[in-house]
C-alpha positions in Angstrom: 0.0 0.0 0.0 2.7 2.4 1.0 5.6 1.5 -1.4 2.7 2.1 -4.3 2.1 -1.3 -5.5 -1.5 -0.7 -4.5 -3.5 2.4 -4.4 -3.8 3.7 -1.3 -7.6 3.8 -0.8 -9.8 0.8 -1.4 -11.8 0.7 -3.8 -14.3 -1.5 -2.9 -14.7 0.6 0.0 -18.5 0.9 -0.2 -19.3 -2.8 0.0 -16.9 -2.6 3.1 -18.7 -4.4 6.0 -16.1 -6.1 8.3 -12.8 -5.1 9.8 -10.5 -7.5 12.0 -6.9 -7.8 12.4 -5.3 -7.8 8.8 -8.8 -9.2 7.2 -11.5 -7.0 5.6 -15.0 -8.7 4.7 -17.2 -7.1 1.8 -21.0 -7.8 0.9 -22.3 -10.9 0.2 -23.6 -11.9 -3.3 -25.4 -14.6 -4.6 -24.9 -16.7 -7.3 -26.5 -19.3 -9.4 -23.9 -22.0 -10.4 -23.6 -25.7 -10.8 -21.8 -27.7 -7.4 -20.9 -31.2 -7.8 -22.8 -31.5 -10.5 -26.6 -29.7 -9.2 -28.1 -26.7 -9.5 -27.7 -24.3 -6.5 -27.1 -20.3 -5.2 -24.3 -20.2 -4.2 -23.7 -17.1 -0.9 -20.0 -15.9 -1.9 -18.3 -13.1 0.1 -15.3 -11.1 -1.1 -12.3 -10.7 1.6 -9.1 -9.4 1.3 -6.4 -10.4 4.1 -3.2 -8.3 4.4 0.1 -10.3 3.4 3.4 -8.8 3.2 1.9 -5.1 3.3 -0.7 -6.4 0.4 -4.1 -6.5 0.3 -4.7 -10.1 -1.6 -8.4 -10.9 -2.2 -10.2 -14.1 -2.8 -13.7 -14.9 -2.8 -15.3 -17.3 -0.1 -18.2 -19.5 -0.8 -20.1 -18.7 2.9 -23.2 -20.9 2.0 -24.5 -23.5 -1.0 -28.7 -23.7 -1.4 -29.3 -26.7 -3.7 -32.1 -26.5 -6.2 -34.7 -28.7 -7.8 -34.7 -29.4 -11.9 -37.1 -26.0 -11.4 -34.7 -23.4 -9.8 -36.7 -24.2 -6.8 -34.6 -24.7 -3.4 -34.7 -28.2 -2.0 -36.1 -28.6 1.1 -33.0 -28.9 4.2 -30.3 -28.3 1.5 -28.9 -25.7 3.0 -24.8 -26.7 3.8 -22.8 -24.4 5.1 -19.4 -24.3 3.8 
């Protein structure tokens, strides 16, 4: 951040929600996708964790809903992740 490599306000600031020790959590989206082969939204959540005096991001899959041949969620398939 400092030395330049990376600017040195963030600018996904305004889907900010969650500051910790070296770890910033954004907003949650959901997404439709395929898992293991079934249909199923898909809760992801951008973080960014500080390494070395960088912010490195990565997505986290928070939550999978499985869904029926219709879109429609199953009934008790939420899992956690």
């Amino acid at each position: 951040m400092l030395d330049g490599r990376q600017p040195s306000t963030d600018p996904d600031v305004l889907d900010l929600e969650e500051i910790g020790d070296g770890v910033r959590m954004y907003a949650r989206d959901l997404v439709r996708t395929s898992v293991e082969g079934r249909p199923a939204h898909v809760s992801t959540r951008m973080t960014k964790t500080l390494v070395d005096g960088c912010w490195e991001t990565s997505h986290v899959h928070e939550d999978i809903e499985y869904l029926d041949g219709n879109g429609t969620p199953q009934k008790g398939s939420d899992r956690k992740v």
